[in-house]
C-alpha positions, 0 to 999 in steps of 0.5 A, a space after each residue: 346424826 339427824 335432828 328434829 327439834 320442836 317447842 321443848 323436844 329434841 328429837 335425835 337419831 344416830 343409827 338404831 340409837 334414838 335420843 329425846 331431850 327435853 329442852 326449854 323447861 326451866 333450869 329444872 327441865 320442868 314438865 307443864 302440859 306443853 313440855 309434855 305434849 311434846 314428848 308423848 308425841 316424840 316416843 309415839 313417832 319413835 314407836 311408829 319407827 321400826 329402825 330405832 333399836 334403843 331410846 335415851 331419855 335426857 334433858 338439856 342441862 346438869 342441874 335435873 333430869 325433870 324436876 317435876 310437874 309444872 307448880 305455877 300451872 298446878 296451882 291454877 287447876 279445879 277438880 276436873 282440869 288437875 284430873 285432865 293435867 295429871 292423865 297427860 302425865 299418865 299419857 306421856 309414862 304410858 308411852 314411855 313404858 309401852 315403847 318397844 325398845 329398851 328406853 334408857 333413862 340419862 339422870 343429871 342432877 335432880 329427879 323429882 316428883 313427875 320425873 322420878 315417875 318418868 325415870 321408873 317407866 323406863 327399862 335402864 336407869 343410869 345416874 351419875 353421882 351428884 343426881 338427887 332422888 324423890 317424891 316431894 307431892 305431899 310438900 305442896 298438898 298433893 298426893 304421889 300418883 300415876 306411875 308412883 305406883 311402879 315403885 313398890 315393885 322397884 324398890 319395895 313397899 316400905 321404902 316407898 312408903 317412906 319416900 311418899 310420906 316424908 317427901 325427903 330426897 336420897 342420893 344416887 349411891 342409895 338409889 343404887 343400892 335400892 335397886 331404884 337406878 342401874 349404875 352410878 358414874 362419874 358425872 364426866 364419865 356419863 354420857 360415854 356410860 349411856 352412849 357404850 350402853 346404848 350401843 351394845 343394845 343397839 347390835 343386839 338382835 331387834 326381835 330378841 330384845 323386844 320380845 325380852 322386854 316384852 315378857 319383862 312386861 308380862 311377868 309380874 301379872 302372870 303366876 310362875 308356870 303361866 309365864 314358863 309356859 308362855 316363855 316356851 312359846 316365845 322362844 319358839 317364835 324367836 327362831 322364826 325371825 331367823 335372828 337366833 341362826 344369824 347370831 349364833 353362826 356369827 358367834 360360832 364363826 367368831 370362836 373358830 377364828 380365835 380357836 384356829 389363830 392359837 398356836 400350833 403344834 410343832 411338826 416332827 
């Protein structure tokens, strides 16, 4: 597995698997101007990388995920520098979202804030038990912004509502059923979920995947027949990259074998 580290980002590949992880924030994998320089800078080396198939996004630790924005700095900013911190938050959600491959996000422990906003950029969100979910802003007078704004269409106009007004936090099983995370595991059984996941989407056909999480992107902007139509193209270009030939022979291949390994029919 090759390893690159910097100030606050360790930045692995392990085959098409690529993994960042924030490091040195705080026991709350805190996220300043810093920590988030450094991971913008990481997905835009991964998305210049055409040998990463999937990303896995954690942080060092147990006790969060991210914890949120970085208080201590916040409560230094006028008008002008908040509005500059917060569209480097932006910056950093838009990368992740913009990232060709599949980002999976690993949650541990605590998901506030800035770091839930991480979380919903991503494609798959796996938790485990003891993870801690919310929006706190309006706790310590600000509003939730940026990427608040995908949770509507994640869990539904009112419960978002809920978690931006009262700042409360939920548990990982009601995240789950609110649609906010894919899977709960077992804390111990975690990263094996994300590793076995991570694989499998890794063996996918490169193409197909990106070109699935491409018109992931596209349809909510787009009415019902635009996105049928422009589904229909997309599927005759897929059969230009000659991955669906390749696949499909190898799945034919594959359930020849088992068809011709069954048993055979006595001779009279």
């Amino acid at each position: 597995m090759e390893t690159t580290e910097s100030r606050f980002v360790n930045l692995g590949r392990d085959g098409g698997v690529a993994t960042v992880e924030l490091i040195d924030s705080g026991p709350l994998n805190i996220v300043g101007t810093a920590a988030t320089t450094a991971l913008t800078n990481a997905f835009r080396s991964i998305n210049q990388d055409s040998g990463v198939r999937v990303v896995v996004l954690r942080a060092a630790g147990e006790k969060a995920f991210i914890g949120g924005a970085d208080i201590k700095e916040m409560v230094t900013l006028d008008r002008l520098s908040a509005q500059a911190f917060i569209r480097r938050l932006a910056g950093l959600c838009e990368s992740i979202r913009q990232c060709p491959v599949p980002v999976i996000a690993r949650i541990a422990g605590w998901c506030l804030g800035g770091g839930l906003e991480i979380a919903a950029c991503c494609d798959l969100r796996i938790a485990e038990s003891g993870a801690r979910f919310g929006m706190p802003e309006v706790a310590v007078g600000i509003p939730s912004v940026i990427h608040s704004a995908l949770l509507p269409a994640l869990v539904g106009a009112s419960r978002t509502t809920w978690l931006l007004l009262t700042g409360e936090t939920i548990d990982a099983d009601t995240a789950a059923s609110w649609a906010l995370v894919h899977e709960v595991v077992a804390p111990d059984a975690l990263d094996l979920r994300i590793a076995a996941l991570a694989t499998k989407l890794a063996g996918f056909g490169p193409q197909a995947l990106q070109q699935q999480k491409r018109l992931l992107a596209k349809w909510p902007d787009m009415t019902v027949q635009a996105a049928i139509e422009d589904s229909i193209e997309q599927f005759g270009l897929a059969f230009q990259t000659g991955e669906p030939q390749q696949h499909m022979q190898a799945f034919l291949s594959c359930k020849g074998r088992k068809a011709g390994s069954g048993p055979q029919a006595p001779e009279e």
